[in-house]
C-alpha positions as CSV (number, residue, x, y, z in Angstrom):
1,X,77.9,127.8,49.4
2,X,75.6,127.7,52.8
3,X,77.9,125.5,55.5
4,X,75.4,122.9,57.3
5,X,74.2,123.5,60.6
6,X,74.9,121.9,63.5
7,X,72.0,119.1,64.8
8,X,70.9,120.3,68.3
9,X,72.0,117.3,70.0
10,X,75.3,117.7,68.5
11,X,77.5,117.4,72.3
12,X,75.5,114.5,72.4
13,X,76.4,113.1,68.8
14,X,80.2,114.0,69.4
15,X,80.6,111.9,72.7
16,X,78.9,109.1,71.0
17,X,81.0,109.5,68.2
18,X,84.4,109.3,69.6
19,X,83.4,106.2,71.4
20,X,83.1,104.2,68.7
21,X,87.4,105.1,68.2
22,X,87.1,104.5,64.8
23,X,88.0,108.1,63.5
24,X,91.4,108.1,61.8
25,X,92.0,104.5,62.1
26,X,92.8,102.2,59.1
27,X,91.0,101.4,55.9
28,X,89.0,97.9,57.2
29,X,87.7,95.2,54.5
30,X,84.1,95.4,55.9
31,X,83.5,99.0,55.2
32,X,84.9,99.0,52.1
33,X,82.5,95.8,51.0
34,X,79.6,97.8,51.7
35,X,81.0,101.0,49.4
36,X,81.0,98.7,47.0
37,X,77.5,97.2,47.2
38,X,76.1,100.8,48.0
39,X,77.9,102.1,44.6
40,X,76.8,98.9,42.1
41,X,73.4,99.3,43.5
42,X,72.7,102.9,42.9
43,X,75.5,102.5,39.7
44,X,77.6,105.4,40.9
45,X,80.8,106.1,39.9
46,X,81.8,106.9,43.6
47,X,80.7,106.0,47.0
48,X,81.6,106.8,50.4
49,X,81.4,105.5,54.5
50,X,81.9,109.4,56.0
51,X,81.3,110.4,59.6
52,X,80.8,114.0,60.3
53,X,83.7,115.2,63.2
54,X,83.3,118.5,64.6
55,X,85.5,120.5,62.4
56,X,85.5,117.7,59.5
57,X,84.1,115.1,57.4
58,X,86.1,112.1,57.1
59,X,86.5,109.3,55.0
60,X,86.3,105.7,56.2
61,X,85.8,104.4,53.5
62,X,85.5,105.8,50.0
63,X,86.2,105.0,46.3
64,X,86.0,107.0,42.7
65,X,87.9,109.6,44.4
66,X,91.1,109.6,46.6
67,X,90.3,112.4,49.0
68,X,90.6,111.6,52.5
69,X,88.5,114.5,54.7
70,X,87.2,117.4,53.6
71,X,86.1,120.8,55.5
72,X,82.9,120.0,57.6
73,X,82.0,123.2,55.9
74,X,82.0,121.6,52.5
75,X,80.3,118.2,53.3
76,X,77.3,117.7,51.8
77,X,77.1,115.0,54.4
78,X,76.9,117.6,56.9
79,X,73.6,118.7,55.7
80,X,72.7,115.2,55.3
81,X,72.7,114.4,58.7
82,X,70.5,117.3,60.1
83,X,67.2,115.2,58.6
84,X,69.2,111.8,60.0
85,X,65.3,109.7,59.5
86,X,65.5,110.5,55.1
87,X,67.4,109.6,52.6
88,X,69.0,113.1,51.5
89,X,69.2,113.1,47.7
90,X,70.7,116.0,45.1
91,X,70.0,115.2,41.7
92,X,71.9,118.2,40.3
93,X,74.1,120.1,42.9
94,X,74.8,123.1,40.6
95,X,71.1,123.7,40.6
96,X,71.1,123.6,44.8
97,X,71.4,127.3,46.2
98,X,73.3,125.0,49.0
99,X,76.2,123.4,47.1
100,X,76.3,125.1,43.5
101,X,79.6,126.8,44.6
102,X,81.0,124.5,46.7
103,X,84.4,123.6,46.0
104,X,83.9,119.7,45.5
105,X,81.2,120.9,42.8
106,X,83.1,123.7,41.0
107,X,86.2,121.3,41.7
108,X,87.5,117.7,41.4
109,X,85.5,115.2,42.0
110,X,82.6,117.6,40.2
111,X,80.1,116.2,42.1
112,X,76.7,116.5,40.8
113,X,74.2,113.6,42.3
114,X,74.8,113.0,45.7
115,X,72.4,110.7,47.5
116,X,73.3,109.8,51.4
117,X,71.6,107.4,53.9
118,X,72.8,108.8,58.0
119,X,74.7,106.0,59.9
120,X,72.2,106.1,63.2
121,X,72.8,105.2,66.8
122,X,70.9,102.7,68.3
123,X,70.0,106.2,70.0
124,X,68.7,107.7,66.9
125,X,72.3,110.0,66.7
126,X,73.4,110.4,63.3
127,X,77.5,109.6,63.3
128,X,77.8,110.2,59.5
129,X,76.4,108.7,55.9
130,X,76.6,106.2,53.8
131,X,76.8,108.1,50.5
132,X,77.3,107.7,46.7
133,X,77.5,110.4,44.1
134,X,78.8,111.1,40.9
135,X,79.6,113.9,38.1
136,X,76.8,113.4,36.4
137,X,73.3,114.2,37.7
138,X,71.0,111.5,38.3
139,X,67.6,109.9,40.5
140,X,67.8,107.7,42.8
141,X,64.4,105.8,42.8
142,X,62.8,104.1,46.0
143,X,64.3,100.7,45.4
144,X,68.2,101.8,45.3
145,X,66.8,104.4,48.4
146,X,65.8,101.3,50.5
147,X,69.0,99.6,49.5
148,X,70.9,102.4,50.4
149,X,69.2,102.9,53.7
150,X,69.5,99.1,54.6
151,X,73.1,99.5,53.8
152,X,74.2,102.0,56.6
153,X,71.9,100.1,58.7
154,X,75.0,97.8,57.8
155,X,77.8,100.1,58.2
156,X,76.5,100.9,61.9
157,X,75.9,96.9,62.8
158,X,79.8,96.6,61.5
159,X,80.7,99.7,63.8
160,X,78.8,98.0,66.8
161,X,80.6,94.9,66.4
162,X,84.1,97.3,66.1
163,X,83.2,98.7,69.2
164,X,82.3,95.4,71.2
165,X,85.5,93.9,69.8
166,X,87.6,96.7,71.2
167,X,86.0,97.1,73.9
168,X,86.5,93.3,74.7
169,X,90.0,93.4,74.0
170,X,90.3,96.6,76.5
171,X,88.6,94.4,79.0
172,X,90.9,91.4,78.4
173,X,94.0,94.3,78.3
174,X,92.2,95.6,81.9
175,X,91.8,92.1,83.3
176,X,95.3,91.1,82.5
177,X,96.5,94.4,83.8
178,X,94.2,93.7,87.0
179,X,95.7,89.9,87.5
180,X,99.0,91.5,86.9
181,X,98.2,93.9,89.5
182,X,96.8,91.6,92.1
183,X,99.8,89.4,91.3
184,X,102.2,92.2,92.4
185,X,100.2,92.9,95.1
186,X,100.5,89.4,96.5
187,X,103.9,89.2,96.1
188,X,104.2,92.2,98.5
189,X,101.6,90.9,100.7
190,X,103.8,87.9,100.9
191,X,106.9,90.0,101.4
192,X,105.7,92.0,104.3
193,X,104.0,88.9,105.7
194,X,107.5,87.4,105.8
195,X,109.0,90.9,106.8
196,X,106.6,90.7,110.0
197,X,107.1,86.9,110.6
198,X,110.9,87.7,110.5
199,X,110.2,90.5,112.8
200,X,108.3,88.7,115.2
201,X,110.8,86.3,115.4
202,X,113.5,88.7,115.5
203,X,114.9,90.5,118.8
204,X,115.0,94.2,117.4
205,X,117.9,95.3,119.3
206,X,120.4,92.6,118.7
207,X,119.2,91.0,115.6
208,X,119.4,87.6,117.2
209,X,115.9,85.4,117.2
210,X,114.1,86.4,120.2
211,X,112.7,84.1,122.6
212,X,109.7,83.0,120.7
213,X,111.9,81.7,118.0
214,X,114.3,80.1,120.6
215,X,111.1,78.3,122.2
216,X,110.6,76.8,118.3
217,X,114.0,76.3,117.3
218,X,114.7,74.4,121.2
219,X,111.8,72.3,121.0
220,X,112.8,71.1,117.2
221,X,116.2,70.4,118.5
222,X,114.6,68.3,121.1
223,X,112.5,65.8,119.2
224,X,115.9,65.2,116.6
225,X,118.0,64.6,119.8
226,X,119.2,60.9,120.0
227,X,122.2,59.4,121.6
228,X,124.3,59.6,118.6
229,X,123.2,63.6,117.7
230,X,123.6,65.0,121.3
231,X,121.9,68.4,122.5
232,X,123.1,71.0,124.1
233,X,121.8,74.5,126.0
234,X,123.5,77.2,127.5
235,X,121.7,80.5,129.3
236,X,124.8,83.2,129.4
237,X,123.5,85.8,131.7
238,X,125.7,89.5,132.0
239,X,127.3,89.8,135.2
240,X,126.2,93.2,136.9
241,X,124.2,93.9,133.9
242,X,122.3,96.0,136.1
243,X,125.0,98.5,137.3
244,X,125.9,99.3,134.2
245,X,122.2,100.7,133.2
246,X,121.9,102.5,136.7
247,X,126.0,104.2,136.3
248,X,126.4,104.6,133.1
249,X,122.5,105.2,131.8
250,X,119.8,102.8,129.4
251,X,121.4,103.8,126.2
252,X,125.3,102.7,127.2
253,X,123.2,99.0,128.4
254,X,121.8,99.0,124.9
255,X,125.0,99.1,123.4
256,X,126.5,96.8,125.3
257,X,123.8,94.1,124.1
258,X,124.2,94.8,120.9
259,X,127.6,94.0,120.9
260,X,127.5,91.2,123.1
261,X,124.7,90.1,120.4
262,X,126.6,90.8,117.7
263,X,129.2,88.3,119.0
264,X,127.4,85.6,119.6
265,X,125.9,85.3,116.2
266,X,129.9,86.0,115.0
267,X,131.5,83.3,117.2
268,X,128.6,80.7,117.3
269,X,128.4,80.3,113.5
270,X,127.9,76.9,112.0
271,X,128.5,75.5,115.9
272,X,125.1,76.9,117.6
273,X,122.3,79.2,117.2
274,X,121.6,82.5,119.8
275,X,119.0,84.4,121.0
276,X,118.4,87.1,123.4
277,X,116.1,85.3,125.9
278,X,115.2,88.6,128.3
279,X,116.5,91.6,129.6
280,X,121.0,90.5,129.7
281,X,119.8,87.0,129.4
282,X,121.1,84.7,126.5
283,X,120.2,81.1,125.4
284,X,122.8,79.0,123.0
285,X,121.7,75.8,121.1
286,X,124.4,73.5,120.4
287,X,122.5,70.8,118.2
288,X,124.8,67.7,117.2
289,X,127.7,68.3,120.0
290,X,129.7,66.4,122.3
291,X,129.4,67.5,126.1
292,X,133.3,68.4,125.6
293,X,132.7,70.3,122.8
294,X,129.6,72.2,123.6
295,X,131.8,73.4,126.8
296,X,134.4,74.3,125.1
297,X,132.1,76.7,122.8
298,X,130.7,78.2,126.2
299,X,134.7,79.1,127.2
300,X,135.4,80.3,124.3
301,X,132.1,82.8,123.9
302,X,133.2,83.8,128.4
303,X,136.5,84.8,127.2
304,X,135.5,86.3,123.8
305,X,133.0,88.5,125.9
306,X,135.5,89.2,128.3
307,X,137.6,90.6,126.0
308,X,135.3,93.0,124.6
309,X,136.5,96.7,124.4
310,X,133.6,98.1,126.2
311,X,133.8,100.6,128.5
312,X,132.7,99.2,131.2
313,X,134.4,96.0,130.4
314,X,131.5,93.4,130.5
315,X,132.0,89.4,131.6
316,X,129.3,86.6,131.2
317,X,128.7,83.9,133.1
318,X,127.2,80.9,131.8
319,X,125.1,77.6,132.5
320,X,125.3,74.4,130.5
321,X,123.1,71.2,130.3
322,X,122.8,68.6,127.6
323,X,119.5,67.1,126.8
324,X,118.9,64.2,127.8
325,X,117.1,61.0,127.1
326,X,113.1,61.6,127.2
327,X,113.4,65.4,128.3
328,X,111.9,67.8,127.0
329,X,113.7,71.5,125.8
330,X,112.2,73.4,128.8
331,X,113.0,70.4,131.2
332,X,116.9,70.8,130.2
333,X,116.6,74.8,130.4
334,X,115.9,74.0,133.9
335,X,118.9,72.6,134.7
336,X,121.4,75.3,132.5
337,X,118.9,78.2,134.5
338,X,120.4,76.3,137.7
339,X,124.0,75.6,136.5
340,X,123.8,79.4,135.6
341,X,122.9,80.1,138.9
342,X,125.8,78.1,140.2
343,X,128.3,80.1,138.0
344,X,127.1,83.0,139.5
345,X,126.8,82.2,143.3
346,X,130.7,81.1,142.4
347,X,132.3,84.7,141.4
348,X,130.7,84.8,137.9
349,X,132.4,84.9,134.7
350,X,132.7,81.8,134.5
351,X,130.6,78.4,132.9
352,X,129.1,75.8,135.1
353,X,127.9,72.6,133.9
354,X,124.7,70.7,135.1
């Protein structure tokens, strides 16, 4: 038995090959349609769609016989492929020097014709044969050659098409995995948008809306204020805010915002909304209150800061003004900036009402 050569493009060959994905894969009506027609028109008794692998010859399609690959070694196909422009025909294999010993010869399916037309690239690479052979020897003559060649012209259109339609459906897979992606990718777009909306809204050492937020939220509260939904502001300013950074240092001052932060979101609650306006300076909104009542929210946040357990003991003082008819947010901060003042110029710790 001489084994077949290998073609000199055969790295060339391979790649092409194993992009067609078709090695291994399922027995496929098309293929076997054209075994069929390739085995009534040369009136074998056995037929085959075989493309040569590097180590193997396998079956995509075959019939007469149930093997599935054989030994590249032993594949008459092998040969067949080396001259991939003819028709490679054996009339009698145990009169070939090549193949009177081979196994498939001496053995089951005791092959004696074989006849195969090489499955070509649009490249001219040969991927395999359409083949048909039988245990008896035989001729092919020209008309069942041409048939047989314009047969695997037939097999290779149906592997084209198998290739485009996977390909497609990769595509589609890639797409949707693409759109998936830039879906995901949106989504998180729109979560750190809202993260750095939320941020620049947010006063980073207290966690109350910062001033910029305030501005918003105030001049909302204004254009809803009637007569019957009253408004009211409050700036809360820390008394001796400032001894406290210069005695007992930047980071105790911190802390004591924090907590004084902390409270004000805690007490206010469904009543108001805080913010940290600058430096130890507060703003409340009291939307939908009475005069009496927004007052009485101001005593109550004095005393509650008063009665922190910070060392140094902290007190606020405060300045309140309801809105009033036609004025605008930053009109009525005016007046709680001076009723602030007020409380201060009067001992602080205390609220003062403009």
């Amino acid at each position: 038995m001489i084994s077949p050569d290998k073609p000199a493009n055969e790295v060339l060959r391979m790649e092409a090959l194993h992009r067609y994905q078709i090695l291994d894969s399922d027995p496929e009506r098309s293929f076997e349609d054209l075994t069929t027609i390739a085995r009534a028109a040369c009136g074998t008794s056995m037929a085959a769609v075989t493309l040569i692998d590097s180590q193997r010859q396998w079956f995509k399609s075959i019939q007469g016989t149930t093997a599935a690959e054989l030994p590249r070694d032993e594949s008459m196909c092998g040969h067949a492929i080396l001259r991939p422009q003819e028709v490679m025909v054996i009339e009698d294999a145990t009169r070939d020097a090549r193949f009177h010993d081979n196994p498939i010869v001496t053995g089951e399916p005791h092959v004696r014709f074989y006849a195969g037309a090489p499955l070509l690239t649009q490249d001219g690479l040969p991927m395999g044969t359409l083949c048909v052979f039988d245990p008896q020897p035989r001729q092919l003559d020209a008309q069942q050659a041409d048939a047989l060649t314009a047969l695997s012209r037939q097999v290779m259109l149906v592997m084209e098409l198998r290739r485009f339609a996977l390909d497609v459906r990769q595509q589609l897979l890639e797409r949707a995995d693409y759109e998936k992606l830039l879906a995901d990718y949106h989504e998180v777009l729109l979560a750190q948008n809202a993260d750095l909306a939320a941020q620049s809204r947010t006063d980073a050492l207290t966690g109350l809306p910062n001033r910029r937020a305030m501005a918003e939220a105030l001049d909302v509260a204004a254009r809803h204020r009637t007569p019957a939904h009253p408004v009211g502001l409050a700036l809360l300013d820390l008394d001796h805010f400032k001894r406290i950074n210069d005695v007992y240092g930047h980071a105790s001052g911190d802390r004591v915002l924090a907590t004084v932060g902390s409270l004000l979101r805690d007490r206010l609650g469904c009543h108001g909304t805080a913010a940290r306006y600058g430096g130890e300076e507060f703003v409340a909104l009291f939307p939908d209150i009475s005069p009496s009542d927004a007052l009485q929210c101001c005593e109550m946040l004095r005393r509650a800061v008063a009665g922190l357990p910070l060392d140094p003991p902290v007190t606020i003082s405060i300045g309140l003004a309801m809105l009033r008819d036609g004025e605008s947010a930053d009109q009525a901060l005016v007046r709680a900036d001076a009723a602030l003042y007020r409380a201060k110029a009067k001992g602080r710790d205390r609220v003062e009402v403009d």
